[in-house]
Residue frames relative to the residue before (quaternion, step in Angstrom):
aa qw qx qy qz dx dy dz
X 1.0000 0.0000 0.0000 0.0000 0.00 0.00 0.00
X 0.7033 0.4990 -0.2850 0.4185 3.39 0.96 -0.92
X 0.5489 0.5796 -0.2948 0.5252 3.64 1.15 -0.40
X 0.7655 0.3372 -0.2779 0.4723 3.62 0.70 -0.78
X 0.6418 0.5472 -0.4006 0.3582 3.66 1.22 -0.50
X 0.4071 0.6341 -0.4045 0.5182 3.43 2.04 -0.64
X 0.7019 0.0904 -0.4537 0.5416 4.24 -0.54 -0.75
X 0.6292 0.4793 -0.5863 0.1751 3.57 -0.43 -0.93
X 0.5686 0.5824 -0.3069 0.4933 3.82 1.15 -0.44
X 0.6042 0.3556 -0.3242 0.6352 3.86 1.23 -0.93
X 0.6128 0.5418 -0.4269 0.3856 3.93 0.36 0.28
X 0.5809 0.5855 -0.3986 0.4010 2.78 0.91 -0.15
X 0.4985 0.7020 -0.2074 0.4645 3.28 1.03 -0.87
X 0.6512 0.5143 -0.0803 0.5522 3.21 0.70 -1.82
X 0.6404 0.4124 -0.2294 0.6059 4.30 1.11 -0.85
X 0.6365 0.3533 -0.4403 0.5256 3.65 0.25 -0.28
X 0.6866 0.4250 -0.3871 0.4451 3.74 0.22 -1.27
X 0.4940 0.5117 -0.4797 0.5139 4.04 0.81 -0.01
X 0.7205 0.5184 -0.3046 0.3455 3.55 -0.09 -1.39
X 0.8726 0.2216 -0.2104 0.3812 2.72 0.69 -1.04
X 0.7687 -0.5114 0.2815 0.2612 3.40 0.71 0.83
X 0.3364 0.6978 -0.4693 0.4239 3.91 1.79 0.56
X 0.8409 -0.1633 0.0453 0.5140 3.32 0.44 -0.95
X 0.6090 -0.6638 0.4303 0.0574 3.45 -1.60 0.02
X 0.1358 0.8989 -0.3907 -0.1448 3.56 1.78 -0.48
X 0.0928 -0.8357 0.3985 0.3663 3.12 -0.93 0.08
X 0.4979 0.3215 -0.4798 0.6469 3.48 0.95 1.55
X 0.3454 -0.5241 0.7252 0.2830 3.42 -1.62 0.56
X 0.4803 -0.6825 0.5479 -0.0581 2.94 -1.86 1.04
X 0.7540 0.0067 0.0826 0.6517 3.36 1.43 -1.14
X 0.4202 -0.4638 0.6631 0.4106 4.07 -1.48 -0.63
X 0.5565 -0.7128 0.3792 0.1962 3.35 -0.82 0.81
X 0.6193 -0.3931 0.3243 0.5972 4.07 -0.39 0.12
X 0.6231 -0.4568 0.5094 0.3788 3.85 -1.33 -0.07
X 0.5291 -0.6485 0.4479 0.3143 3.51 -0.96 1.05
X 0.3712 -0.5508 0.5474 0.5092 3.66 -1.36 0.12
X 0.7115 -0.4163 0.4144 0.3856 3.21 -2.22 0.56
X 0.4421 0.5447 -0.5237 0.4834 3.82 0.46 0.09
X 0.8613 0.2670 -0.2173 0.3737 3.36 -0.31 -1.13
X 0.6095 0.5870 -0.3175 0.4280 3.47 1.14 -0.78
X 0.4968 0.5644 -0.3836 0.5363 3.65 1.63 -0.83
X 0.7174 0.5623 -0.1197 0.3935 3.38 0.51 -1.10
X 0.7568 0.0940 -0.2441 0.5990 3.26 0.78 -0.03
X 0.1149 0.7809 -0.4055 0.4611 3.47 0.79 1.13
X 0.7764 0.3887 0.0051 0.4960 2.60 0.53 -2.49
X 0.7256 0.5091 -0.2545 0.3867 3.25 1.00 -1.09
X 0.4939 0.4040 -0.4716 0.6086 3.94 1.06 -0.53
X 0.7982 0.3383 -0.4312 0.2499 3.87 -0.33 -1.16
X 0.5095 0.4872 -0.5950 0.3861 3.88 0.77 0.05
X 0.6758 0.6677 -0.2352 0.2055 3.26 0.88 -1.52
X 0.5933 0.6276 -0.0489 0.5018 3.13 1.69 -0.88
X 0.5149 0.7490 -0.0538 0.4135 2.67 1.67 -1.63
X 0.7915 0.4425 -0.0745 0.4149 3.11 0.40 -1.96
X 0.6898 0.4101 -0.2407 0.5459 4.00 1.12 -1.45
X 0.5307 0.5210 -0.5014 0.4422 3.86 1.30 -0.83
X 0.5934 0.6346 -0.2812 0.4075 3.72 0.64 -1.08
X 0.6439 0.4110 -0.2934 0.5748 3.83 0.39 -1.60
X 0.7364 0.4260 -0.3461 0.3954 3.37 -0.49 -1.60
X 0.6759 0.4899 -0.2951 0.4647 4.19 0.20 -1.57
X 0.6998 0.5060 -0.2630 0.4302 4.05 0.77 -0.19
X 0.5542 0.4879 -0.2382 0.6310 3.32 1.84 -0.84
X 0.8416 0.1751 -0.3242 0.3949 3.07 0.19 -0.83
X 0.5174 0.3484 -0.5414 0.5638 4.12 0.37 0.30
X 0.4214 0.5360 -0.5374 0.4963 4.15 0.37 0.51
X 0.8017 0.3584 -0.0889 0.4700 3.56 0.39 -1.74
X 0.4210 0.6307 -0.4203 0.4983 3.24 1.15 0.13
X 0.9061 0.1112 -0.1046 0.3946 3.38 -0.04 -1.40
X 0.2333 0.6250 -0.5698 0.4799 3.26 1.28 1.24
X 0.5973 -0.5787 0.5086 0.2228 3.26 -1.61 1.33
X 0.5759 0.6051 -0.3085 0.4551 3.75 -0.97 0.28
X 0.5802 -0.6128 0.4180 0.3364 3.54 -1.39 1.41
X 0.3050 -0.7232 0.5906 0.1874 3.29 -1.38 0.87
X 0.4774 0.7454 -0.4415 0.1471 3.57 0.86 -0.79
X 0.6727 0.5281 -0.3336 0.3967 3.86 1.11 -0.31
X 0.4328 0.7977 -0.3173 0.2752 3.08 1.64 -0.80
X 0.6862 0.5161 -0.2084 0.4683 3.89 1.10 -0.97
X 0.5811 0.4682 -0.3297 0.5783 3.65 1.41 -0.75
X 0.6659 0.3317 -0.3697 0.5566 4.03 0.28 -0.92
X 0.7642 0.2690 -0.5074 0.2935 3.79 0.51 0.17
X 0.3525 0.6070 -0.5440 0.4598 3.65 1.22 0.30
X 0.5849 0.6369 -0.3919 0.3142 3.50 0.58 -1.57
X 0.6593 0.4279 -0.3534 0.5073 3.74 0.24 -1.75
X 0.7129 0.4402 -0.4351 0.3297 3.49 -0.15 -1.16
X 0.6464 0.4549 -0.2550 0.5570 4.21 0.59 -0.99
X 0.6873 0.4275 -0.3819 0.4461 3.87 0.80 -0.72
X 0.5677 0.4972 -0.4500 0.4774 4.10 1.62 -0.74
X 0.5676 0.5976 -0.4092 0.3915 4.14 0.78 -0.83
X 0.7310 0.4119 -0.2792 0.4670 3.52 1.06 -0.80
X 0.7477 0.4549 -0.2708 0.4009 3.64 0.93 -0.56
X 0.4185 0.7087 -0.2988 0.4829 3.15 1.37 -0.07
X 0.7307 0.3668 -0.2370 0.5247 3.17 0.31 -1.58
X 0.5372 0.7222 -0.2652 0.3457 3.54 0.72 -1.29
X 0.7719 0.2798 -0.1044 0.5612 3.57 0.38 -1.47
X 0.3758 0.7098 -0.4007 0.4408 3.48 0.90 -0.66
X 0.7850 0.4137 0.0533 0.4580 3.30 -0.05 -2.38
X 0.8369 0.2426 -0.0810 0.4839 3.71 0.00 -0.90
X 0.6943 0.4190 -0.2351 0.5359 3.57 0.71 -0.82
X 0.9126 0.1989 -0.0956 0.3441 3.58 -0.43 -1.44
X 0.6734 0.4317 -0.2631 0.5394 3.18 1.92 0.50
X 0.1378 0.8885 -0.3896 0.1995 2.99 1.99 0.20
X 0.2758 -0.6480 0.6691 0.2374 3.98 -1.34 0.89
X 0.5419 0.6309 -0.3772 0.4075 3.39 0.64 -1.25
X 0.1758 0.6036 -0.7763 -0.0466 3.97 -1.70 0.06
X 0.4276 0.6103 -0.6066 0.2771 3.39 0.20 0.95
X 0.7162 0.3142 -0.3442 0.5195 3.74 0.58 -0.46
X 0.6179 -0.6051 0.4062 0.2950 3.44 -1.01 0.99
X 0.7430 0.4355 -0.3097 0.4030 3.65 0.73 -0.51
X 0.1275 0.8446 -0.1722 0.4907 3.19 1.63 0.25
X 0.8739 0.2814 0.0773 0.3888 2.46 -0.44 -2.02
X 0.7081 0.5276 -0.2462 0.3995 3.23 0.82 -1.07
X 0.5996 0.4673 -0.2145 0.6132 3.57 1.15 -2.07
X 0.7531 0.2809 -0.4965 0.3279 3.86 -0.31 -1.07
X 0.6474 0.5016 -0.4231 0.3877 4.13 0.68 -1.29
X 0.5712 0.6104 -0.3704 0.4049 3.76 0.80 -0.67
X 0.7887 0.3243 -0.1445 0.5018 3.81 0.79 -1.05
X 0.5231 0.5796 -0.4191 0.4634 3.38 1.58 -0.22
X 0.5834 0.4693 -0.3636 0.5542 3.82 1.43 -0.45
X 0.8427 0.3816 -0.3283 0.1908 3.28 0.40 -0.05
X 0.3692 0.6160 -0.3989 0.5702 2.53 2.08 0.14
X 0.4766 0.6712 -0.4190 0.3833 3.85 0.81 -0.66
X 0.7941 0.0652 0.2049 0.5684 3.45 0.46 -2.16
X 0.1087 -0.7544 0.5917 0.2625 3.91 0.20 0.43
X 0.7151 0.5491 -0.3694 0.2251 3.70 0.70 -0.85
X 0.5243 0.6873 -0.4038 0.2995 3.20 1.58 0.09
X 0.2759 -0.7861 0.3560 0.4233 3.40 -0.31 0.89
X 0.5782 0.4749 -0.4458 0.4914 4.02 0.60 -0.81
X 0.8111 0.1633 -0.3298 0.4547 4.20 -0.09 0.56
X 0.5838 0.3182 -0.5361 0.5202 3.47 0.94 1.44
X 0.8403 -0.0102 -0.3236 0.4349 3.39 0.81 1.17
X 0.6201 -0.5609 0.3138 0.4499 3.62 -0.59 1.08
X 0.5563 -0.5474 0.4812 0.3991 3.90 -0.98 0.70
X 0.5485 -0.5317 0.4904 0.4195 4.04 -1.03 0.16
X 0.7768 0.4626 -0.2906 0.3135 3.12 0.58 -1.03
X 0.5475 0.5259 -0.4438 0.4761 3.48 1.45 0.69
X 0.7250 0.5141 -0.1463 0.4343 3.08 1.01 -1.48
X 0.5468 0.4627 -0.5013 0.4853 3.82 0.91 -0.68
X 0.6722 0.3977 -0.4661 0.4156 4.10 -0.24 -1.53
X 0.8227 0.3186 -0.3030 0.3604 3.31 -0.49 -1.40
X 0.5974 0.4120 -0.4615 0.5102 4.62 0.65 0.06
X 0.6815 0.4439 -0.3097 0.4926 3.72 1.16 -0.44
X 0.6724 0.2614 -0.4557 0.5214 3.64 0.40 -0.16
X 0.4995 0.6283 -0.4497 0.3917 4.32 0.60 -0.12
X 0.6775 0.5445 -0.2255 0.4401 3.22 1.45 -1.11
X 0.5394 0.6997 -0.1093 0.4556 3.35 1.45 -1.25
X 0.7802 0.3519 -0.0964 0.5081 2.96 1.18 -1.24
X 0.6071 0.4712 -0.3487 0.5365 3.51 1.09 -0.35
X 0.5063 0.4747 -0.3976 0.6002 3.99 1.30 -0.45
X 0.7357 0.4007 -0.4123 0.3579 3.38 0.11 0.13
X 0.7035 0.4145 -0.2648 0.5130 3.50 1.07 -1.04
X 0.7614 0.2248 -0.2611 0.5491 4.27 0.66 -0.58
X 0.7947 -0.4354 0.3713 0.2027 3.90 0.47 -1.08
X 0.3213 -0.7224 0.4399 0.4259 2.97 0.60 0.08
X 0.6106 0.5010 -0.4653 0.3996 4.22 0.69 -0.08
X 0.6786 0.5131 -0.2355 0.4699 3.56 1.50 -0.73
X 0.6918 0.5374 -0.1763 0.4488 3.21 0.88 -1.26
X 0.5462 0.5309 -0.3529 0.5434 3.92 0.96 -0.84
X 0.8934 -0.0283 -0.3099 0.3239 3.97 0.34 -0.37
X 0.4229 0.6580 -0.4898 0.3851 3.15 1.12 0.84
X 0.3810 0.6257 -0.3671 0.5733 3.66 1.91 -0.07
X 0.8138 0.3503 -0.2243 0.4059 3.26 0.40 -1.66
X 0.6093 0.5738 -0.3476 0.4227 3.40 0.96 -0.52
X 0.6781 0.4816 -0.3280 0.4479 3.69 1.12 -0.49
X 0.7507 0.4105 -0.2836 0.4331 3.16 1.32 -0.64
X 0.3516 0.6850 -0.4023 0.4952 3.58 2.04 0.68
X 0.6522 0.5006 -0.1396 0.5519 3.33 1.71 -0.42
X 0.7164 0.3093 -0.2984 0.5496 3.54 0.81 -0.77
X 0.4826 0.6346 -0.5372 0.2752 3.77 0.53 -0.09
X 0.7279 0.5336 -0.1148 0.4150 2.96 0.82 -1.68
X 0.5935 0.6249 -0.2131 0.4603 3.47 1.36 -0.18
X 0.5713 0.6501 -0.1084 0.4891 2.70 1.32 -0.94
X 0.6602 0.5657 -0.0639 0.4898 3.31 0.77 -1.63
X 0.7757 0.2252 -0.2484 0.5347 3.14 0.36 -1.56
X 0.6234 0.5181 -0.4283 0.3993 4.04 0.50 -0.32
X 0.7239 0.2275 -0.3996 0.5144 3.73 0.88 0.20
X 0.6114 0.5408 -0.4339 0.3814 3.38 0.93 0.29
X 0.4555 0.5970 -0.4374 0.4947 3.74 1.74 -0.53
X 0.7482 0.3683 -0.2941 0.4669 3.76 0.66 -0.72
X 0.8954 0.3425 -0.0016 0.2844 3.47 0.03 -1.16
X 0.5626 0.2799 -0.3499 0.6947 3.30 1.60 0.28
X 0.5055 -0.5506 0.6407 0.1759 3.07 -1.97 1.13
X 0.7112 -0.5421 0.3857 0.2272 2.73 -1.96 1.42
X 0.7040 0.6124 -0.2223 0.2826 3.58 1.43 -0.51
X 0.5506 0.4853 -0.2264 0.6404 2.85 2.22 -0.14
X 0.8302 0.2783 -0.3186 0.3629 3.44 0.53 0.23
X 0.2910 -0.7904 0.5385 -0.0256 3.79 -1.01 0.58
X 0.8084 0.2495 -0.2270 0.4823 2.94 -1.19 0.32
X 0.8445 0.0072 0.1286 0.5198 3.69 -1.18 -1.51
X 0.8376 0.3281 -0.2789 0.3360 3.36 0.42 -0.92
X 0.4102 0.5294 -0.5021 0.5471 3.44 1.14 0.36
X 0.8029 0.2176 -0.3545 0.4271 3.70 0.22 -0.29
X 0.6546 0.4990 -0.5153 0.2385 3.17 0.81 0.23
X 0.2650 0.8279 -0.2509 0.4258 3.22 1.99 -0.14
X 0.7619 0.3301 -0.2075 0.5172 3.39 0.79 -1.65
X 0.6988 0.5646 -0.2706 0.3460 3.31 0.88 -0.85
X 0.5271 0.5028 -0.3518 0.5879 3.56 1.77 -0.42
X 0.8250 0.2482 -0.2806 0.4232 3.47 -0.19 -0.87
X 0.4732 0.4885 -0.5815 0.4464 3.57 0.82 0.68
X 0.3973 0.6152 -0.4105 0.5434 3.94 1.27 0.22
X 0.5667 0.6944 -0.1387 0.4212 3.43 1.13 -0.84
X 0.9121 0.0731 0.1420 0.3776 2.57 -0.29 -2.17
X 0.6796 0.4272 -0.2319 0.5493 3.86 1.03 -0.41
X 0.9129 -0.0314 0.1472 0.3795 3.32 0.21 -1.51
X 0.0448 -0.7608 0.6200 0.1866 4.65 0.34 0.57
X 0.5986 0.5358 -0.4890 0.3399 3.26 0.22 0.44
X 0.7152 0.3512 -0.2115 0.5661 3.39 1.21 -0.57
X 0.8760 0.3138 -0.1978 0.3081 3.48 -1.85 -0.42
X 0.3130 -0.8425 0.4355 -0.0505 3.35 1.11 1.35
X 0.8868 0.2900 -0.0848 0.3497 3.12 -0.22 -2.01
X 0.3583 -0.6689 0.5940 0.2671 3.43 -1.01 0.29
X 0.7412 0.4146 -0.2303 0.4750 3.41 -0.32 -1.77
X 0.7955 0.1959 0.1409 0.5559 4.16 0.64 -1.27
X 0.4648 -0.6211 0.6075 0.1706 3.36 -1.30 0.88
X 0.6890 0.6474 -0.3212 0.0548 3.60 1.02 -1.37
X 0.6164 0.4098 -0.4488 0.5007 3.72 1.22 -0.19
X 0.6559 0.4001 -0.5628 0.3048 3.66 0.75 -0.21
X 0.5540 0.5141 -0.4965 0.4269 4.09 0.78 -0.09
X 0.5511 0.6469 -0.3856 0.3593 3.53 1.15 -0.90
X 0.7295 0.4406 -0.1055 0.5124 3.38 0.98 -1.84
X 0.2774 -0.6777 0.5682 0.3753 3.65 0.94 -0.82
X 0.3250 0.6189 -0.6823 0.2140 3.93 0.18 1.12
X 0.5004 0.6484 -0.5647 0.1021 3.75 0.68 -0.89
């Protein structure tokens, strides 16, 4: 730990000489120094609306599907499901999408040029998470669509159950950047090292954020 908190500390260095417009790389080398408490307040606020808003959708479906008639006993597996179905999309988009060679298919373009900026500046807060206005349409018509194929009794906690998964993702992906190694312990200090070694050593590997398990699955670790 002490070896990585040393370069992540020479990155910084390496982030200012960005800002300010010396050079241009065309790989990132490191995660940048810890944000100041301004910005780190500040994107707080911004994950906890964000969070906010799907905790909100998803918590309304599923006390909806609640007081729908009809057996409930499956209702706890399709929410285990979402949670094991976010581990798989994660890694997924992560890998194939936001690391995408290809720029022919418009989504592509957008998700890979979007994460290529954040790989640029992590402290920026609009390119350490996708804007809402992408992510609400395109998690709301998925949702739409899964109410159509199981039901709205299935689909309400397999929604919530994914978004039992993306919270925590969230969290720990502004906390790999923006909270010092001195505030954190246990798991999330390693999950820290293990993200920004995604960063700093190798973008081909260490996918997951929240979980290691599709990269041991896939072999990226």
């Amino acid at each position: 730990m002490v070896s990585h908190q040393t370069s992540l500390e020479k990155d910084g260095a390496t982030c200012n000489a960005r800002r300010a417009g010396r050079f241009r790389p065309v790989t990132t080398t490191g995660s940048c120094a810890t944000a100041s408490s301004y910005r780190r307040n500040k994107m707080k606020r911004d994950a906890t609306i964000r969070i906010g808003i799907y905790t909100l959708l998803a918590g309304s479906l599923f006390v909806y599907a609640l007081m729908q008639k009809g057996p409930r006993l499956s209702q706890p597996l399709w929410l285990l499901a979402g949670a094991v179905v976010w581990g798989a999309l994660e890694y997924a988009f992560h890998r194939w999408l936001f690391h995408s060679s290809k720029v022919g298919h418009w989504a592509e373009r957008v998700f890979a040029y979007e994460h290529s900026r954040h790989h640029l500046d992590p402290l920026v807060a609009k390119h350490l998470f996708l804007p809402l206005k992408l992510t609400l349409p395109i998690s709301s018509a998925i949702l739409i669509a899964v109410i159509g194929l199981l039901g709205i009794a299935a689909a309400a906690p397999l929604y919530l159950g994914l978004l039992l998964g993306y919270a925590p993702y969230e969290w720990l992906h502004y906390r790999a950047h923006h909270e010092p190694y001195s505030e954190m312990t246990g798991l999330t200090a390693w999950l820290k090292r293990y993200h920004l070694a995604h960063h700093s050593r190798d973008e081909s590997k260490h996918f997951g954020v929240s979980s290691p398990l599709f990269d041991w699955l896939a072999r990226t670790m």
